[in-house]
C-alpha positions as CSV (number, residue, x, y, z in Angstrom):
1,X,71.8,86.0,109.0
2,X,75.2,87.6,108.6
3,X,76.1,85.7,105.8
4,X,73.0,86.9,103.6
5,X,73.1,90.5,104.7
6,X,76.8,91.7,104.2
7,X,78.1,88.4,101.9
8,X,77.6,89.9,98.5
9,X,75.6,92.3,95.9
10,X,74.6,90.2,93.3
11,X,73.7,92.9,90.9
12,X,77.1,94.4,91.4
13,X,78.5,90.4,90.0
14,X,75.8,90.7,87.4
15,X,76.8,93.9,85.9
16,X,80.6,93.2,85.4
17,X,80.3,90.0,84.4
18,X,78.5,91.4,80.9
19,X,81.4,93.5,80.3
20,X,83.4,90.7,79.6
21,X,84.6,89.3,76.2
22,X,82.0,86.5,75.3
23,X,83.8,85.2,71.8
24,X,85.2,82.2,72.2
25,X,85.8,81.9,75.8
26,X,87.0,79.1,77.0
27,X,84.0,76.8,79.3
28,X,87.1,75.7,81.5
29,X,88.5,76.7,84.0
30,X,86.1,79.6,85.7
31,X,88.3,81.9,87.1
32,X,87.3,84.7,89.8
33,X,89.6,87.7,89.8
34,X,88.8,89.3,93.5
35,X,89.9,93.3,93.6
36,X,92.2,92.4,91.0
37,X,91.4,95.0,88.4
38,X,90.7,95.2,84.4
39,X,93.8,95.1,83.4
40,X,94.1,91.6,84.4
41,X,90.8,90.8,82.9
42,X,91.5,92.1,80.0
43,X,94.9,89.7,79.6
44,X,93.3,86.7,80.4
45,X,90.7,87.4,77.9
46,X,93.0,87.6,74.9
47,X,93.8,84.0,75.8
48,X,90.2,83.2,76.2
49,X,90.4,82.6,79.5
50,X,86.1,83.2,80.7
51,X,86.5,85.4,84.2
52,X,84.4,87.6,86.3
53,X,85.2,89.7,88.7
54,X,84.5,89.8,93.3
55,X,85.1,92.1,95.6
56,X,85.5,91.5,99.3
57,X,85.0,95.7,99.5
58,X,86.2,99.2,99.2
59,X,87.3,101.9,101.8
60,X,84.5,103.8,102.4
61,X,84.8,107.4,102.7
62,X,82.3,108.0,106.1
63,X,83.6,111.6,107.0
64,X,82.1,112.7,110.2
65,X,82.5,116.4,112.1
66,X,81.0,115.9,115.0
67,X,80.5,113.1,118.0
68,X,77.7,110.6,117.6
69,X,77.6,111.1,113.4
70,X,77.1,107.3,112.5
71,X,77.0,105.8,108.8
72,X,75.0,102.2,108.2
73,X,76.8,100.6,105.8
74,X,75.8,96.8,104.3
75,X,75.8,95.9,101.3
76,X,80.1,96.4,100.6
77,X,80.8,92.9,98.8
78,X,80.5,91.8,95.9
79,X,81.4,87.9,95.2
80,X,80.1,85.6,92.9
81,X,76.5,83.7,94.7
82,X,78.4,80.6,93.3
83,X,81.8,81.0,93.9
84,X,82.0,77.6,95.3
85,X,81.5,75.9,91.6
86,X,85.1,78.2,90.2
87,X,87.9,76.3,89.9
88,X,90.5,79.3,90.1
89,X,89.9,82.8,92.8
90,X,92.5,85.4,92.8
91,X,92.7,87.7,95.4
92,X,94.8,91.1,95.6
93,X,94.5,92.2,99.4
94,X,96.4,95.3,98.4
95,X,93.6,97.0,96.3
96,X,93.0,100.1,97.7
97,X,90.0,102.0,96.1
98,X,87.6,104.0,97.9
99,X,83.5,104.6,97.4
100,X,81.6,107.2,98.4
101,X,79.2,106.2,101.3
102,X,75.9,106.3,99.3
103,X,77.0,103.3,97.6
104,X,76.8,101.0,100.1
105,X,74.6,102.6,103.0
106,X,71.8,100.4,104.2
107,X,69.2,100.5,101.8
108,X,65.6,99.2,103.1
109,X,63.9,99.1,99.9
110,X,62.9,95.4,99.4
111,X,63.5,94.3,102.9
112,X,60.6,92.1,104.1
113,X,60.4,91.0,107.9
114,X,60.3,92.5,110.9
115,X,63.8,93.5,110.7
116,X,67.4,94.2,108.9
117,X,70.9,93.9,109.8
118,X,74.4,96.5,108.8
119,X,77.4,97.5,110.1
120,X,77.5,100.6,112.1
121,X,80.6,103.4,111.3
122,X,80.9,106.1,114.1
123,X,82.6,109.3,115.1
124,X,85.5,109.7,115.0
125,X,86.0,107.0,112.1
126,X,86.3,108.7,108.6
127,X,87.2,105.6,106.1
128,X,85.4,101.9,106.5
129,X,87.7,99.3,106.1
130,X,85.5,96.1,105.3
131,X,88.2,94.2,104.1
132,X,88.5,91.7,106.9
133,X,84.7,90.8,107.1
134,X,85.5,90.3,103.6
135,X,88.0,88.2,104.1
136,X,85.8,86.1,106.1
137,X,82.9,85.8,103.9
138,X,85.1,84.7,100.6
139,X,87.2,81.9,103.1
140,X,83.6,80.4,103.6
141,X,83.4,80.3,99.8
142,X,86.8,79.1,99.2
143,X,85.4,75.8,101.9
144,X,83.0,74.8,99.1
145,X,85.3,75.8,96.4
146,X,88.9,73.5,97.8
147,X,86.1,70.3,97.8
148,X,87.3,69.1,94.2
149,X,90.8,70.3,92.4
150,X,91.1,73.5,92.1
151,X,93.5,76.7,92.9
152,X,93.5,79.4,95.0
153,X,96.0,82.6,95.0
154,X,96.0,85.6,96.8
155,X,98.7,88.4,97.1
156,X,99.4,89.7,100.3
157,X,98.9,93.1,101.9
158,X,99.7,94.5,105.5
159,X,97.2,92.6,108.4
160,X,94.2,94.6,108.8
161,X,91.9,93.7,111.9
162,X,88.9,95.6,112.8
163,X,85.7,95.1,115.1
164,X,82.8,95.5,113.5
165,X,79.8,96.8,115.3
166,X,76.8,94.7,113.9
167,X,73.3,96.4,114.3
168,X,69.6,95.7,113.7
169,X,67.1,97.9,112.4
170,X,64.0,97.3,113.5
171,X,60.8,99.5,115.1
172,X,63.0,101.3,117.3
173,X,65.8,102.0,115.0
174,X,69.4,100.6,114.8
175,X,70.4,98.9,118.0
176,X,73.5,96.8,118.8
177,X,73.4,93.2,117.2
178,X,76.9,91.8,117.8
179,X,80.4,92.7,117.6
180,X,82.4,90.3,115.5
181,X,86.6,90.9,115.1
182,X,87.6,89.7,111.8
183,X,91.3,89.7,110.5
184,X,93.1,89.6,106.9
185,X,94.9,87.0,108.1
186,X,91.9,84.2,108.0
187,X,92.9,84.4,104.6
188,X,96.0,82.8,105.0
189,X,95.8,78.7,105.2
190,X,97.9,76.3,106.9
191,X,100.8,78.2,107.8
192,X,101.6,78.3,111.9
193,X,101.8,81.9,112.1
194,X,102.5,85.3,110.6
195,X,103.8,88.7,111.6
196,X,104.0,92.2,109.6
197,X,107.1,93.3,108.2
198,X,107.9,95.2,104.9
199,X,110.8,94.6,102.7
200,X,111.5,95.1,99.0
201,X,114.4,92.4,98.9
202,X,112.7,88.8,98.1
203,X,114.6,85.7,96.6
204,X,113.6,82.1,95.6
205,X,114.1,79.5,97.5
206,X,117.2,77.3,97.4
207,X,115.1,74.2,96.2
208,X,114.0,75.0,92.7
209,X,110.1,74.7,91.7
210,X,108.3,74.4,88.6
211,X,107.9,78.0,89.6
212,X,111.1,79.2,89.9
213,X,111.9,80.2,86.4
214,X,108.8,82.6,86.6
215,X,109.2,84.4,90.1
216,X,112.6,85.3,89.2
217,X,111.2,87.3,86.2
218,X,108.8,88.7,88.8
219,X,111.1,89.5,91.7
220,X,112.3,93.3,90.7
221,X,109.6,95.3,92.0
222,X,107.6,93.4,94.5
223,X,106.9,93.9,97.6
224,X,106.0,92.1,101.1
225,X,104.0,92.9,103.8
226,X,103.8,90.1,106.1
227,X,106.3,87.0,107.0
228,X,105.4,83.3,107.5
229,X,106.0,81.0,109.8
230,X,107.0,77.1,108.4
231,X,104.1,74.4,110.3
232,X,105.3,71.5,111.7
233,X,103.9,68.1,111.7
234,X,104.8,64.5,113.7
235,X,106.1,61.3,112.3
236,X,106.0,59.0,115.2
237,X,108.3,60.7,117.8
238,X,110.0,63.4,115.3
239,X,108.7,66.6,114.7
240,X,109.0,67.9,111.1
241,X,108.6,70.3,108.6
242,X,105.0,70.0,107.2
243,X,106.2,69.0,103.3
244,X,102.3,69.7,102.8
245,X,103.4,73.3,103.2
246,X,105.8,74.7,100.0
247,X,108.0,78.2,100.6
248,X,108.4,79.6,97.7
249,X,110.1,82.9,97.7
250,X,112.2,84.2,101.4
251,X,113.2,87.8,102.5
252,X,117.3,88.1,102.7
253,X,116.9,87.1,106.3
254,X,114.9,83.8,104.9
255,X,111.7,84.6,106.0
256,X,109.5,83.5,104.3
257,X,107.5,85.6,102.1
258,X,105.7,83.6,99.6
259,X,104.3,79.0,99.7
260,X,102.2,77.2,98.1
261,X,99.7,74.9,100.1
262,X,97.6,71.6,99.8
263,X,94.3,72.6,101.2
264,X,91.8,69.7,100.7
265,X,91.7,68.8,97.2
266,X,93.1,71.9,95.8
267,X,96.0,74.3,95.4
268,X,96.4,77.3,97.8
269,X,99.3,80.2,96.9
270,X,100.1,83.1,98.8
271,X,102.9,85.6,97.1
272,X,103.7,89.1,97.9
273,X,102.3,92.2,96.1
274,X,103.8,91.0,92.4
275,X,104.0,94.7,90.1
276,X,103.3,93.3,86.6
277,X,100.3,91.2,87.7
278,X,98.7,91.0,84.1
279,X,101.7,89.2,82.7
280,X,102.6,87.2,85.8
281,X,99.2,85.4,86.0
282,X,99.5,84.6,82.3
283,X,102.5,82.8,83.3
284,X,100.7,81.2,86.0
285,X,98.5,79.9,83.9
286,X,100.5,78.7,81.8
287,X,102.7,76.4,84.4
288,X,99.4,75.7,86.4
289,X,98.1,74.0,83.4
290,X,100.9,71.7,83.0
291,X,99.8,70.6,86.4
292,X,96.2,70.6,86.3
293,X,95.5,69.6,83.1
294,X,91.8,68.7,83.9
295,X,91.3,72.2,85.2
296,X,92.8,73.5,81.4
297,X,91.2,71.1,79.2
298,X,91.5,73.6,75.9
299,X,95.3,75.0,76.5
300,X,97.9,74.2,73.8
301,X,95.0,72.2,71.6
302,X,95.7,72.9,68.0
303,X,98.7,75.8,69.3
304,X,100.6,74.7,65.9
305,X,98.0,76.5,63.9
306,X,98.7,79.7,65.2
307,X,102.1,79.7,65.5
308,X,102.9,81.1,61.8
309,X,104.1,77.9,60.0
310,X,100.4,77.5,58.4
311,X,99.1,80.7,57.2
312,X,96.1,81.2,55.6
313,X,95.8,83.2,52.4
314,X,96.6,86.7,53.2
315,X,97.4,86.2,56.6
316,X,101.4,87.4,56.2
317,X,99.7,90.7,54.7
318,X,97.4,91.2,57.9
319,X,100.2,90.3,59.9
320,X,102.0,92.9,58.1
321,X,99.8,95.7,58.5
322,X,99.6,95.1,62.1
323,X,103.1,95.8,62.6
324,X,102.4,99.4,60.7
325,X,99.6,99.9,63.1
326,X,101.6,99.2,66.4
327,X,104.3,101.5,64.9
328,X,101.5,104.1,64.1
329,X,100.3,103.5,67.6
330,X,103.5,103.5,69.6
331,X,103.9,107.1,67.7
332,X,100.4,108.2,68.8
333,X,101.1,107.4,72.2
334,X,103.9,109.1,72.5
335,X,102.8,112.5,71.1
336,X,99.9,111.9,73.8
337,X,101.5,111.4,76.7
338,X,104.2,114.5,75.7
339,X,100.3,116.2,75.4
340,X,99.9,115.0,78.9
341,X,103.4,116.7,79.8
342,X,102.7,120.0,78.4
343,X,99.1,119.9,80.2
344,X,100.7,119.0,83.7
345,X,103.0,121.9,83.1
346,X,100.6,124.2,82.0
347,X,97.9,124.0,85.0
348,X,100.3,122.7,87.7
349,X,98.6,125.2,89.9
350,X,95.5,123.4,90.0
351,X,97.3,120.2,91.4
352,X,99.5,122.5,93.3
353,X,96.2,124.2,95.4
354,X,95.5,120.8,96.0
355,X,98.3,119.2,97.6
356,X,101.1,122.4,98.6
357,X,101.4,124.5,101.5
358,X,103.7,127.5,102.3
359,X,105.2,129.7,99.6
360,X,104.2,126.9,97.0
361,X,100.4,127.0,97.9
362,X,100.1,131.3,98.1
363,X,101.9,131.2,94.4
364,X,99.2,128.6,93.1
365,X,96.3,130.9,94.7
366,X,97.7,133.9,93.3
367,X,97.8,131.9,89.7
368,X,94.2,131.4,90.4
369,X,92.7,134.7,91.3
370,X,94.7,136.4,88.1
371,X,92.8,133.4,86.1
372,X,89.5,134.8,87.7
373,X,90.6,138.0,86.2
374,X,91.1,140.1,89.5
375,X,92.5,143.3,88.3
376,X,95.3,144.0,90.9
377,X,96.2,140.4,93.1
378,X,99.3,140.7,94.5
379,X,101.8,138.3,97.1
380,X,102.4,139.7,100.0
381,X,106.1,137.4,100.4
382,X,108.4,140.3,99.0
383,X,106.1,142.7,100.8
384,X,106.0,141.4,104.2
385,X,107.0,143.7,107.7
386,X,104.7,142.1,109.8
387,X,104.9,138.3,110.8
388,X,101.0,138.5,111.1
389,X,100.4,139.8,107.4
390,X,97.8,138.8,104.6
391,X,99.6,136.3,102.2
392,X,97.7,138.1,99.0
393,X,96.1,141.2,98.7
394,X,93.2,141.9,96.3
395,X,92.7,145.1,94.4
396,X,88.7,145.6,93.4
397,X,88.9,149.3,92.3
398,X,86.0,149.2,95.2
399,X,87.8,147.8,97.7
400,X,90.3,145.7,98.9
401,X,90.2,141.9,99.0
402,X,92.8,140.5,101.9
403,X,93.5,136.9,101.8
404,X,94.8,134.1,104.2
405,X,96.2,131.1,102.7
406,X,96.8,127.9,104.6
407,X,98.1,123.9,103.5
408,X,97.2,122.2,106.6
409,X,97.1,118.1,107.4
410,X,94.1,118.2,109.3
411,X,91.3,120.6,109.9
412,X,91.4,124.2,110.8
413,X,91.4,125.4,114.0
414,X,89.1,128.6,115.2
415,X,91.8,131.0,116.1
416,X,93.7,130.0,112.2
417,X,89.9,130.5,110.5
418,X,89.5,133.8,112.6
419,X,92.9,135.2,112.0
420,X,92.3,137.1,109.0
421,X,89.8,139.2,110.9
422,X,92.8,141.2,112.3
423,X,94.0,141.8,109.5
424,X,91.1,143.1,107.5
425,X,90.3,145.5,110.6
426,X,94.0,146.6,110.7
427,X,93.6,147.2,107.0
428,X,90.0,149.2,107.6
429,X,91.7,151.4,110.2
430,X,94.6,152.1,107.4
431,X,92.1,153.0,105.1
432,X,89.6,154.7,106.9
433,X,87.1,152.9,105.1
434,X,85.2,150.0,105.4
435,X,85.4,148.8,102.1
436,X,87.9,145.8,103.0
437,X,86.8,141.9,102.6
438,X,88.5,139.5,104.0
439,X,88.4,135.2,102.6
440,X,90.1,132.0,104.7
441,X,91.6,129.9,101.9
442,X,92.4,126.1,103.0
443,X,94.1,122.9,101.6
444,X,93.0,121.0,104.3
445,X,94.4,117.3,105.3
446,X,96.0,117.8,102.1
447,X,97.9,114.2,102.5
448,X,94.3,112.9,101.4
449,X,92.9,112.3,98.2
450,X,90.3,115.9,98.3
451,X,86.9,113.5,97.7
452,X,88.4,111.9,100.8
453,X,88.6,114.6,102.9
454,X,85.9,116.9,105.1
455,X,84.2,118.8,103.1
456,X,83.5,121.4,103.9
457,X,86.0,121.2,106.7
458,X,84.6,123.9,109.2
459,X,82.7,123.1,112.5
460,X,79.3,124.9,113.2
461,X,81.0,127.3,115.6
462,X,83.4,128.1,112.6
463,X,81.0,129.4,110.2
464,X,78.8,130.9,112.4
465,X,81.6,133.3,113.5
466,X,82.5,133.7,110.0
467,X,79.3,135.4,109.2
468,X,79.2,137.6,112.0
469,X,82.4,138.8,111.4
470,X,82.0,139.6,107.9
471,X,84.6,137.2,106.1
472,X,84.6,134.1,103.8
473,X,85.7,130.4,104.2
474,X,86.7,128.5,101.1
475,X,88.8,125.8,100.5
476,X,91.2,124.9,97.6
477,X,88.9,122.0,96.6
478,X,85.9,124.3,95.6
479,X,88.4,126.3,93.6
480,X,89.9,123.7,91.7
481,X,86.1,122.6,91.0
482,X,85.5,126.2,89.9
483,X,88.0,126.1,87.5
484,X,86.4,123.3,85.7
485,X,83.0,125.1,86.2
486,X,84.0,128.5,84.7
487,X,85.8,126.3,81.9
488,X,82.7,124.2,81.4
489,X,80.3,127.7,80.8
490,X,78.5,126.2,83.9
491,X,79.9,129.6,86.0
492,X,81.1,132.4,84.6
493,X,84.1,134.6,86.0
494,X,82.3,137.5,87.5
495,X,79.9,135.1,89.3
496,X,82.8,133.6,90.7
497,X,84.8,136.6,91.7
498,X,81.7,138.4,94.0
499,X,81.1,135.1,95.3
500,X,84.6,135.1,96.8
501,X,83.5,138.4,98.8
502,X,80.4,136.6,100.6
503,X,80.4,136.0,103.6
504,X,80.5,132.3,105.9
505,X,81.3,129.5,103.8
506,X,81.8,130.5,99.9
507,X,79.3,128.7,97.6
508,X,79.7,128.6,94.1
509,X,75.8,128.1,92.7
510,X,75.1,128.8,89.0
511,X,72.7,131.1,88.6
512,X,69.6,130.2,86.4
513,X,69.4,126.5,88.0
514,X,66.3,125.1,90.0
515,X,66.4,121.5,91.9
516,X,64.3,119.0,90.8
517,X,64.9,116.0,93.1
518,X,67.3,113.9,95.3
519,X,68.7,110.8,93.0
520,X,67.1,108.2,95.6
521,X,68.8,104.9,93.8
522,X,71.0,104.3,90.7
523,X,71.3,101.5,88.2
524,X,73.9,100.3,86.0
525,X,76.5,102.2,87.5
526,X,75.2,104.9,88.0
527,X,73.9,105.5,84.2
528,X,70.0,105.2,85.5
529,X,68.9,107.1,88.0
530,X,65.7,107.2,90.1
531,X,64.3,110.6,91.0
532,X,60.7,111.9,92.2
533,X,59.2,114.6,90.2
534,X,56.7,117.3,91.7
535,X,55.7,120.1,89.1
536,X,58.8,120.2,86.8
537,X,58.3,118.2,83.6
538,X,61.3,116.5,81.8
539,X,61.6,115.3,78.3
540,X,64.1,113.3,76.2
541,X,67.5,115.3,75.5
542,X,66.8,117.6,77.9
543,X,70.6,118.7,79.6
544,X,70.4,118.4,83.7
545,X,72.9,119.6,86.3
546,X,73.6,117.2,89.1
547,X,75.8,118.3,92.4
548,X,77.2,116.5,95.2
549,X,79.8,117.7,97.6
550,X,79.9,121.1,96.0
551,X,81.0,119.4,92.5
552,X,78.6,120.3,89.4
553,X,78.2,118.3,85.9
554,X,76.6,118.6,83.3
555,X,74.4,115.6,82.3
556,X,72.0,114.4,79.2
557,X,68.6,112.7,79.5
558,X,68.8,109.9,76.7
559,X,65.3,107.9,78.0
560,X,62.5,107.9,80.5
561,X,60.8,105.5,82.2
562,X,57.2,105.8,84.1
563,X,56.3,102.6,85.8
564,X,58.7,100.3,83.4
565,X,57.4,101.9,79.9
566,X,59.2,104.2,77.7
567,X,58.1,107.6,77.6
568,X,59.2,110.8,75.9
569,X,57.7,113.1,78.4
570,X,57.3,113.2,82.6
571,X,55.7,115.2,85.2
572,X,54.6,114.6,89.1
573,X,56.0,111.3,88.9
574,X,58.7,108.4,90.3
575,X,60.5,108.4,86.9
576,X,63.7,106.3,85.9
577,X,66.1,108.8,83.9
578,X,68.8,106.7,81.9
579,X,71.7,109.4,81.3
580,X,75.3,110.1,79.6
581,X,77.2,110.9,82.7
582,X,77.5,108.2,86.2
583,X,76.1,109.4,88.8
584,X,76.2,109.1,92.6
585,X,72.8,107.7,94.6
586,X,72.2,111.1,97.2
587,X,73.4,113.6,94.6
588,X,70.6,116.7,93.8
589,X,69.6,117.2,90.0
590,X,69.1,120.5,88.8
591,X,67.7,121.9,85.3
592,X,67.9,125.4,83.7
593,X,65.4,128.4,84.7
């Protein structure tokens, strides 16, 4: 039951497996790359090496406010339905992306029975780690897989272990199932024992190895995580070393850090996190097929003709011309990344708002408001008599704008959200007017990648005081999404600067747009969406609007679907939208008054 609910997502398998090269592929050996990236697909594939990639999952980014907020999530890996017939699985525990939560919430479309099955995230979690139940459904796999010759080999990461809450949805919602603890360290065969430690200094083993040579080119770099222990076996009355167990590479305290195994009928390596792993697992290959020549039946057949003593007619002359083109390239690349340069210089404030706090972060702000075009936006640093003073201060000709700017590593509390109310009534009594707006600015748990964090980041209570008391809540998030908007023509500057004087949480809405539907699933990664249509009629090249978390973009209708035909036109319908731009299942689509 288990098994078939939170194993895999065979569509996911499906979908990356036709991005592959398909040219000349060799049939043997199949290789599964698990978390391990492109850029390791893409090296094997120059040597023809046939791949797909697995997933034993993503963080999940579950951010929850408030006690008894739950996220069902099933659905978060992805591994080959026939991983048992590859003959080579890498695994990189130390991947570390994240998904957005409507990627893998329990979906009940399809579901026949009585009943369904998902893991349940709650308060006060904010990031699902389903590594370790991962972990557990590939080592069932890699049983099937270790039955004939083959090789496994995984690069380590720090032991994660977390108790999963398993629930089932039925008639009367979801109710507790089971709790099952899983651990990173299933993954790990045959050794008696492991602890966590980190370390950056690794060496080889005294006794050298047919892969000795290439660790050492591999050592500067890599890192370790966890420490092994050596087994031990009997012969008669003497206990032993286990010779069926093969250290590879120690720590400087000879720990050992990296072995090779005999599980079953096949090859088991465990190595520390490797930092050139495209190169390394070409060299792998290479020594691994010196071993396992059944596994590698096409390497080195008919090498001599590609080695450059037999070239064809006009082959020196291509060969030639591609060493002008790498020159031409090597050149292109470098004007683009000094590009890159100048671009990180020139808008620094935009990654300074999202990641500074103090002096640092009031400075980027100020950058921001003169971008908007404010007429008089001054620091208050070099104007300060008062510990409780305004950072900036806002001239609108009208009025005066007082602002309170805070880098923070969690959330706000009420009295630091509230604070700026003294000082736009100290500034209304100096004035004798009322003409003085006050706005909260936040770079909240700013150690966080910002689609990671709470957003917004204010409770209930926090906003609600906010409008009665007359002043605005933003975050730097929403304005380094502004700047992109106003950039994009999506918002234009004035928009943006009276928005900044309402009241509660600021929302930056364009202003001719009206919602047309909830994306309710997505296909092809995101490129098809579903969406139901009341009264609002769409046709081919139309240009949408879609928005999720506050974040707008601009998208482009390139087909239509109306129960699986192609159509130019749709209205009051379930239509499937194929589009220019991914987007996220749960985000709202919008189109032009």
């Amino acid at each position: 039951m288990l098994k078939s609910e939170f194993k895999t997502s065979p569509s996911m398998v499906e979908e990356q497996s036709k991005e592959r090269p398909s040219s000349a592929l060799h049939s043997s050996p199949k290789i599964c790359l698990v978390d391990m990236g492109q850029e390791v697909q893409q090296r094997l594939a120059q040597k023809n090496y046939a791949t797909e990639l697995g997933s034993i999952g993503s963080y999940v980014n579950v951010p929850k406010s408030k006690p008894y907020s739950e996220d069902l999530i099933t659905g978060f890996i992805s591994l080959p339905p026939h991983l048992h017939e590859f003959d080579i699985v890498v695994v990189d525990l130390g991947a570390s992306g994240h998904v957005e939560p409507s990627d893998v919430q329990a979906n009940l479309k399809g579901i026949t029975g009585s009943s369904a099955y998902a893991v349940r995230s709650s308060y006060p979690e904010q990031i699902f780690n389903p590594k370790p139940m991962g972990v557990s459904s590939l080592n069932s796999e890699l049983r099937g897989m270790f039955a004939k010759e083959s090789v496994g080999i995984v690069f380590t990461a720090q032991i994660q272990e977390v108790n999963y809450e398993i629930v089932e949805i039925g008639i009367s919602g979801a109710t507790p199932h089971a709790r099952k603890k899983h651990s990173t360290e299933e993954v790990y065969p045959n050794h008696a024992g492991c602890q966590k430690k980190h370390g950056k200094k690794i060496q080889l083993v005294e006794k050298e190895s047919v892969f000795s040579n290439l660790l050492s080119q591999h050592l500067e770099g890599a890192e370790y995580d966890v420490v092994f222990y050596h087994p031990y076996t009997w012969i008669g009355s003497e206990k032993v070393f286990d010779g069926n167990f093969i250290p590879l590479l120690t720590n400087k305290n000879g720990e050992i850090v990296g072995y090779a195994t005999i599980v079953n009928k096949g090859w088991f390596f465990v190595l520390p996190q490797i930092k050139d792993k495209p190169n390394f697992l070409d060299g792998m290959f290479e020594v691994l097929a010196e071993i396992f020549p059944a596994l590698f039946p096409e390497h080195g057949r008919f090498a001599w003709l590609d080695d450059g003593s037999y070239p064809l007619p006009g082959e020196e002359d291509l060969n030639q011309d591609r060493v002008r083109i790498e020159k031409q390239y090597a050149s292109d690349i470098s004007a683009n990344e000094a590009g890159v340069a100048r671009l990180k210089d020139e808008y620094q404030f935009l990654r300074t708002m999202l990641t500074a706090t103090g002096d640092d972060l009031v400075r980027a702000v100020c950058h921001f408001l003169n971008w908007l075009e404010f007429s008089g936006v001054t620091s208050m640093d070099d104007h300060v008599t008062d510990l409780f003073e305004e950072d900036i201060q806002v001239e609108l000709g009208s009025g005066l704008l007082v602002v309170e700017v805070k880098g923070i590593g969690g959330t706000s509390k009420d009295k630091e959200c509230a604070q700026i109310s003294k000082i736009k009534h100290r500034r209304q009594e100096e004035r004798q007017a009322f003409d003085v707006y006050a706005l909260y600015v936040v770079n909240h748990q700013r150690h966080m990648p910002p689609r990671s964090r709470a957003n917004p980041p204010f409770t209930a209570h926090q906003m609600n005081d906010a409008q009665l008391d007359k002043r605005g809540l933003v975050t730097t998030w929403q304005l380094y999404n502004v700047y992109f908007d106003v950039e994009g023509g999506l918002l234009d500057k004035s928009d943006v600067r009276q928005s900044l004087l309402m009241y509660g949480v600021v929302e930056f809405s364009p202003p001719s747009l009206s919602e047309i539907g909830t994306v309710s699933e997505v296909f092809k990664k995101g490129r098809v969406i579903i969406l139901q249509l009341s009264d609002k009629s769409l046709k081919k090249g139309m240009e949408l609007f879609s928005v999720k978390g506050g974040v707008y973009s601009r998208i482009t209708v390139l087909g239509l679907q109306v129960d699986g035909q192609d159509v130019d036109q749709a209205e009051a319908c379930e239509v499937g939208i194929s589009i220019d731009t991914e987007v996220k299942r749960g985000a709202k689509i919008f189109m032009s008054v």
